[in-house]
C-alpha positions as CSV (number, residue, x, y, z in Angstrom):
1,X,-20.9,-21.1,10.9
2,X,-18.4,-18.4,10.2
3,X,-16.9,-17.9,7.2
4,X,-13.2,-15.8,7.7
5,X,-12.2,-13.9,5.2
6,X,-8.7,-14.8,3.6
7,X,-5.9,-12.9,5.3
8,X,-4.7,-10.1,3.4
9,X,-0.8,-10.3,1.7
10,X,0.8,-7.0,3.4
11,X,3.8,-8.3,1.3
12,X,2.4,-7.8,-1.8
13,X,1.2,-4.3,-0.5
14,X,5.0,-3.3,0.7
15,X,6.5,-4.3,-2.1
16,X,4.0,-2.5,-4.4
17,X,4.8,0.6,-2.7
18,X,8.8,-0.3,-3.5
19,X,8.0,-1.0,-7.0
20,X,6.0,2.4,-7.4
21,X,8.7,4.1,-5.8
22,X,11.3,2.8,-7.9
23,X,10.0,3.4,-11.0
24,X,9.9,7.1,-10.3
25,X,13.6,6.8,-9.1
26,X,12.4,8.5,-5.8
27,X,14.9,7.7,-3.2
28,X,12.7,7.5,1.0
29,X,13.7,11.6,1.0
30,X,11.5,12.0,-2.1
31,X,8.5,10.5,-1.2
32,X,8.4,12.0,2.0
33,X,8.6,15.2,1.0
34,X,5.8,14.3,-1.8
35,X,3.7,12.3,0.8
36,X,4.0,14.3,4.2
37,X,4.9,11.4,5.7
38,X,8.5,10.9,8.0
39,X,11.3,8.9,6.0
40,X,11.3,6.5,8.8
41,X,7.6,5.8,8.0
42,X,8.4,4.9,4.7
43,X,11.1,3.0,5.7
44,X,9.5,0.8,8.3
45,X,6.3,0.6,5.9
46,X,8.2,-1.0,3.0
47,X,10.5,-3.2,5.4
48,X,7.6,-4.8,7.1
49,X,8.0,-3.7,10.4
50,X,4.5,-1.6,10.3
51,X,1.6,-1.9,7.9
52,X,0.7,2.2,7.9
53,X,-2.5,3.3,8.3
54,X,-5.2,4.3,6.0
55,X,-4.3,8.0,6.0
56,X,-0.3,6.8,5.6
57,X,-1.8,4.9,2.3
58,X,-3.9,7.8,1.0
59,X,-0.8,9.9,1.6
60,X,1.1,7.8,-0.5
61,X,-1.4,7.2,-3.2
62,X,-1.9,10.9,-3.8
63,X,2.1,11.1,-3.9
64,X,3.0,8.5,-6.2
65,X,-0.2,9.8,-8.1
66,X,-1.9,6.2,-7.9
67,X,-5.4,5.0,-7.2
68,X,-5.6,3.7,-3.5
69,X,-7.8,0.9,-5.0
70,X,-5.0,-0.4,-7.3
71,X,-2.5,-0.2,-4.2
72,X,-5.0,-2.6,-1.9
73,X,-5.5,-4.8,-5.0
74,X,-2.2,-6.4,-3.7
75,X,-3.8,-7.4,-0.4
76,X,-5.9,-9.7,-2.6
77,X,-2.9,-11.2,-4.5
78,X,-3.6,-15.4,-3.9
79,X,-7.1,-15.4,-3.4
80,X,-10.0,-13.7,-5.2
81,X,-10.8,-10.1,-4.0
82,X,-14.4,-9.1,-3.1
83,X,-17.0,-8.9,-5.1
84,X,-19.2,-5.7,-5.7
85,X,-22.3,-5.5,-4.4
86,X,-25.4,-5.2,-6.8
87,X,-27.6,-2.5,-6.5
């Protein structure tokens, strides 16, 4: 039997990454220039169109000075996240 993992909530993620970016008052110009990352990245990232990838997040995280791990929380938001492994 396979057990599938619940499907991650890339909404949550987005609009973590709008919330972060509004609280700094950065406008897309802003964190691009902090990030490295093209405005229409950013754009399409927090719109939905893309999901980014993991080098797009770390980018960001480093920008907006925030652990990646707290921006992936999010993905979990509606089911319980992983646990750690002992050992």
């Amino acid at each position: 039997m396979t057990i599938f993992p619940p499907d991650p909530d890339f909404e949550a993620l987005r609009l973590e990454l709008a919330r972060l970016r509004a609280v700094r008052g950065w406008s897309y110009d802003e964190l691009a220039a902090r990030s490295g990352l093209a405005r229409r990245t950013l754009i399409e990232i927090e719109q939905g169109r893309t999901i980014g990838t993991l080098k797009s997040w770390h980018a960001l995280a480093h920008a907006l000075n925030t652990p990646l791990d707290e921006f992936f929380a999010a993905l979990c938001n509606g089911h319980q996240p992983p646990k750690h492994a002992d050992g």
